[in-house]
N, C-alpha and C positions, 0 to 999 in steps of 0.2 A: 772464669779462668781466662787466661790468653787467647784469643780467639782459635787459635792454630794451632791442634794438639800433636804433642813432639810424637814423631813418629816411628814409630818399633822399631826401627834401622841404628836411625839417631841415638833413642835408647839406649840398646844395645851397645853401640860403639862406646857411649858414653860410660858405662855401666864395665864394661872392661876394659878401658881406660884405666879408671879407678887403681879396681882388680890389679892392674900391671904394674902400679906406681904404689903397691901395697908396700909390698919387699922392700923398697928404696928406704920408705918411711920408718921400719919396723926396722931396720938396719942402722940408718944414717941417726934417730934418734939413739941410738945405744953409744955413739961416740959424736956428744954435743962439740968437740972440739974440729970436728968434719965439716962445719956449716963457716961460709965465706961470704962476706958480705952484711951478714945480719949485727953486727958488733951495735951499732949507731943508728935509730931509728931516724930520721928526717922528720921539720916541723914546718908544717905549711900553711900558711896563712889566707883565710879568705874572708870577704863581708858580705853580710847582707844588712837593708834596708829595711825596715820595721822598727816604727815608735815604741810599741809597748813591748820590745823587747830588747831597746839601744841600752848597750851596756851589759848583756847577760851573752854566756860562751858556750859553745857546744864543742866536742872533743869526738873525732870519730873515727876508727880502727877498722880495717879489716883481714879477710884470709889469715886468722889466726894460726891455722892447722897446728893445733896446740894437742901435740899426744906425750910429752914431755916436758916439763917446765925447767928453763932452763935460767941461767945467769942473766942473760936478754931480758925476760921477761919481767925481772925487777927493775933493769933499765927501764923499761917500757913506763912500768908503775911511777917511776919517781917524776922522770919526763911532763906524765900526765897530769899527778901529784902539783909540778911547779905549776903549769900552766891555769891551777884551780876553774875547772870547769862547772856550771851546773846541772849540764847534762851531758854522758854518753853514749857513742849510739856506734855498735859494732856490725858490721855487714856481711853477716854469715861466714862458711865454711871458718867452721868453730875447732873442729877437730878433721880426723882423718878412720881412727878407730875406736873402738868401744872402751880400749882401755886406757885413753886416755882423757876419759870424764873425773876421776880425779884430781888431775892433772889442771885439764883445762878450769875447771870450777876453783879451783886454787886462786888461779890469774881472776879469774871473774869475781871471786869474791874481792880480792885488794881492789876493782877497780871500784865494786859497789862500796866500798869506806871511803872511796874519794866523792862521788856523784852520783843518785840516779844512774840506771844503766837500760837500756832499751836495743834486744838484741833481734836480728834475724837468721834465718837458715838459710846454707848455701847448698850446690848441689853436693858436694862430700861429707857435708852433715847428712842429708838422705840415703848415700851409700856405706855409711860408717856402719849400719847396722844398730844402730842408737834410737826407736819407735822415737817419735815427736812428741808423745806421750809421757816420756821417760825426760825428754826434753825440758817439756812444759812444769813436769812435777820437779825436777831439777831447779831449774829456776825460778819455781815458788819457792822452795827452800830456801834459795838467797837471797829471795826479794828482788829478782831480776827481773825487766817485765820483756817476753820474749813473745814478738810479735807476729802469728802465722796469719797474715791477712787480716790484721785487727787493725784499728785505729783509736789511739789514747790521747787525752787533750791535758796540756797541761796549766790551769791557770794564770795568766800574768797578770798585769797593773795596766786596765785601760783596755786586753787583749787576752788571747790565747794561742799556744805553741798548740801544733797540732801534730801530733808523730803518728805514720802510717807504716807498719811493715807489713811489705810484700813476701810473700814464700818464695822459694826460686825461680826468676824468669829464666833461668837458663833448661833449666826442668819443667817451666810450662806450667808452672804451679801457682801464678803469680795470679791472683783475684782482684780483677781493677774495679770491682763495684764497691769494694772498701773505703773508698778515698772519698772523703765528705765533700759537699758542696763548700763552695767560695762562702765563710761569713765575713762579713767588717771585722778588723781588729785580728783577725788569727792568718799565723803564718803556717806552713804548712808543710812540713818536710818528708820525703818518703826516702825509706829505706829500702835497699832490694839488695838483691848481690850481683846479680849479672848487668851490667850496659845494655843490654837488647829492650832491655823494660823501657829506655826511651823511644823505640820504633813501635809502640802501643798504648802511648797517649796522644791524647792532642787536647784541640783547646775546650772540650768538657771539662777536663781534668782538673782541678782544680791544686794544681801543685806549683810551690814556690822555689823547692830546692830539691834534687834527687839528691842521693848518695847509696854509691856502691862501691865494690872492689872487682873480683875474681881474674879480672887481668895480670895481675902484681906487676902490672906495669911493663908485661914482656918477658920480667927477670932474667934473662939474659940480653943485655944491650951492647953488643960491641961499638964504640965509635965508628959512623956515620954508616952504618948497618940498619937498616929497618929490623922491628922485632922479628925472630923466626919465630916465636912460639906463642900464640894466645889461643885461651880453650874456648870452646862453643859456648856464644852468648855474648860476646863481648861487641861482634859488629865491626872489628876494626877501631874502637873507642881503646887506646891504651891507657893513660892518663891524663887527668887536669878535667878541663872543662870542656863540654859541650853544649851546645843548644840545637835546639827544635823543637819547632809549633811555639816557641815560646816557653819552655819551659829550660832549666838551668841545672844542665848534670855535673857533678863531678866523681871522677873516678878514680880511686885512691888506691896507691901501689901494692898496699897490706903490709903486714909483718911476717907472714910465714915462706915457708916453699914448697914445690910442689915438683917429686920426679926426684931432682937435684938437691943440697940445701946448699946452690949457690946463687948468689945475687951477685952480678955483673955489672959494672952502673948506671944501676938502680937501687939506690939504697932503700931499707922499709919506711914507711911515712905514715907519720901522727895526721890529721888534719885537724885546724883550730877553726872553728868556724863562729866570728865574731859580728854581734847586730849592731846595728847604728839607726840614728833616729836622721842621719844626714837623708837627703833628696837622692836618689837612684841618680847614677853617673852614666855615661854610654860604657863603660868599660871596670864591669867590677873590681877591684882590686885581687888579685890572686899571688901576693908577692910572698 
């Protein structure tokens, strides 16, 4: 695990937190017409560098808090649908409560008719009250591959993609003896949900591209306002890109909300994540 286990205080706060943002959830979804901001997901483009896999796409979502499916969530579908991915890969907090695992496996299913799908868990997947077990068995039913501290390879031409999900680093849950050593030819992507998973690697690690969410970006941004609001885990990492020790995160806005269902600008964002066989540049492309 994390070397530094969260501490009963922390917990605790955390864990009614949740609790407090129940009512909101259970409320504000019963009038999908109450949500501001969410109409138009955003589509953002990034590349990496890897032969044996220039020319294949990755698509990646996160903070679904999907306890209702709504109108959005077809927009989402088509969005992703255009962009023909080969693989997706969503970054936890799936939902918010138990009953809305119907719901949420709806969305999950259209996404497995489009691509492969390869999910992890956030911290309000672990408070939902939904066992991990219930999880796991969920997502074998839809041939979801839902990754608690696993790691899966997927063959390419010449190489291999290597997809790693972590369990929540914001919850302490996150197992870094997962993450395979560096071979020739594999790329190596990790999945987590929290930003703080970058302040517990370094150059062991054998990781080529992080991705996560649980920030959503602030969701509330007033112009020229610094964020007031990100939950523990995040480090001060809002969105886009970071680096340290070497290694290449990015942290995507998500789709859902949390407390509020408004988004302030900061609209929800798809990430396209596109390989090339070109020579690494000093300045990835992130346009």
């Amino acid at each position: 695990m994390i070397k530094f286990p969260l501490s009963w205080h922390r917990r605790l706060r955390l864990a009614l937190a949740h609790r407090i943002s129940l009512p909101f959830h259970r409320l504000f979804n019963r009038f999908p017409d109450s949500e501001a901001g969410h109409a138009r997901a955003e589509v953002t483009r990034i590349t990496c560098h890897h032969t044996p896999l220039a020319g294949r796409r990755a698509v990646q979502i996160s903070d679904l808090h999907l306890d209702r499916y709504h109108a959005r969530h077809d927009s989402v579908l088509r969005t992703i649908a255009g962009l023909k991915p080969d693989w997706i890969f969503v970054t936890g907090d799936l939902l918010n409560v138990s009953d809305g695992l119907p719901h949420l496996f709806q969305f999950l299913a259209g996404l497995r008719s489009l691509a492969p799908v390869f999910l992890t868990l956030g911290n309000h997947d672990h408070y939902s009250g939904v066992p991990v077990d219930q999880f796991t068995a969920l997502a074998d039913r839809h041939k979801l591959h839902l990754l608690v501290n696993q790691t899966m390879f997927v063959p390419t031409e010449g190489g291999e993609l290597g997809i790693v999900g972590l369990d929540d680093p914001s919850l302490h849950r996150a197992d870094l003896t997962c993450i395979p050593p560096r071979t020739k030819g594999r790329f190596t992507v990790l999945l987590a949900h929290a930003p703080n998973v970058l302040d517990h690697l370094d150059h062991r690690h054998a990781v080529d591209l992080i991705l996560c969410g649980h920030s959503h970006g602030g969701q509330w941004r007033p112009p020229l306002i610094p964020p007031s609001w990100l939950p523990y885990g995040c480090r001060g990492r809002v969105h886009g890109h970071y680096r340290q020790n070497r290694h290449r995160l990015y942290v995507n806005r998500g789709l859902g909300w949390s407390l509020l269902p408004l988004r302030w600008s900061c609209p929800p964002e798809i990430l396209a994540i596109d390989w090339s066989a070109d020579a690494p540049s000093d300045h990835e492309n992130a346009g």
